[in-house]
C-alpha positions as CSV (number, residue, x, y, z in Angstrom):
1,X,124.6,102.0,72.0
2,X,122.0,99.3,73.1
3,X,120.3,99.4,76.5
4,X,119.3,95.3,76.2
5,X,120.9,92.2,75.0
6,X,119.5,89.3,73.1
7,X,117.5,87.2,75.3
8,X,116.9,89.8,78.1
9,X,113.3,89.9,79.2
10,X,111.7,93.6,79.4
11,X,108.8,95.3,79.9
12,X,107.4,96.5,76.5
13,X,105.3,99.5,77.1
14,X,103.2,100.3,74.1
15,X,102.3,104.1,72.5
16,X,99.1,103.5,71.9
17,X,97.0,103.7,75.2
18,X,94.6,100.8,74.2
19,X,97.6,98.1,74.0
20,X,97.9,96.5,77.1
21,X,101.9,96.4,78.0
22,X,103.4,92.9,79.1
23,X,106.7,91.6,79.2
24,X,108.8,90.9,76.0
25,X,111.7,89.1,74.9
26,X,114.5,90.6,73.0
27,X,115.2,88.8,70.0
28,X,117.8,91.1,68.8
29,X,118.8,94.7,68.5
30,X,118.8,96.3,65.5
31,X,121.3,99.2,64.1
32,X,120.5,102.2,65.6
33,X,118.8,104.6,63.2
34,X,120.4,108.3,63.9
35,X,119.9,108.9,68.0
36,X,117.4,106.3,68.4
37,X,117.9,102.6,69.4
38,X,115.7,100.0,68.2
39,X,115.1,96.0,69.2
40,X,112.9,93.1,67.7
41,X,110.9,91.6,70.3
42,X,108.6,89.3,71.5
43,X,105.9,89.8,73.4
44,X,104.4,86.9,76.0
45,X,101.1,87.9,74.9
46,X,101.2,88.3,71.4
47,X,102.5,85.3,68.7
48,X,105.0,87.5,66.8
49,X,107.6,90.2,66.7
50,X,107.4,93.8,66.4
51,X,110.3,96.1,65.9
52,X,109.9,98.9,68.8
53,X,112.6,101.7,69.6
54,X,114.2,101.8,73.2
55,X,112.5,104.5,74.8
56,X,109.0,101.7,74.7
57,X,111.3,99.4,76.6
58,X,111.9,99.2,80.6
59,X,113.7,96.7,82.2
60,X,111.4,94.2,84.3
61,X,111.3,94.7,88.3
62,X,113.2,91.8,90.2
């Protein structure tokens, strides 16, 4: 089951500690592979999509 919706924003938190986390846009979710949930998203600071599992994604504070 998916967390997030198409069109939601979130906070995309990357693994790696160098990658600066911003806010994304979910362009879809994908199937979910075993356990794991995953989404294509967008970021506001990058100019293209990157598939990223749930657990990467937090929704953004109002």
């Amino acid at each position: 089951m998916h967390k997030f919706k198409a069109g939601e924003r979130v906070l995309y938190r990357p693994a790696s500690p160098w990658e600066r986390g911003s806010s994304a846009e979910i362009i879809r979710p994908l199937p979910v592979d075993g356990t794991v949930a995953f989404y294509r998203v967008r970021s506001e600071a990058e100019q293209f999509e990157r598939v990223v599992p749930e657990e990467r994604l937090a929704p953004l504070p109002h």
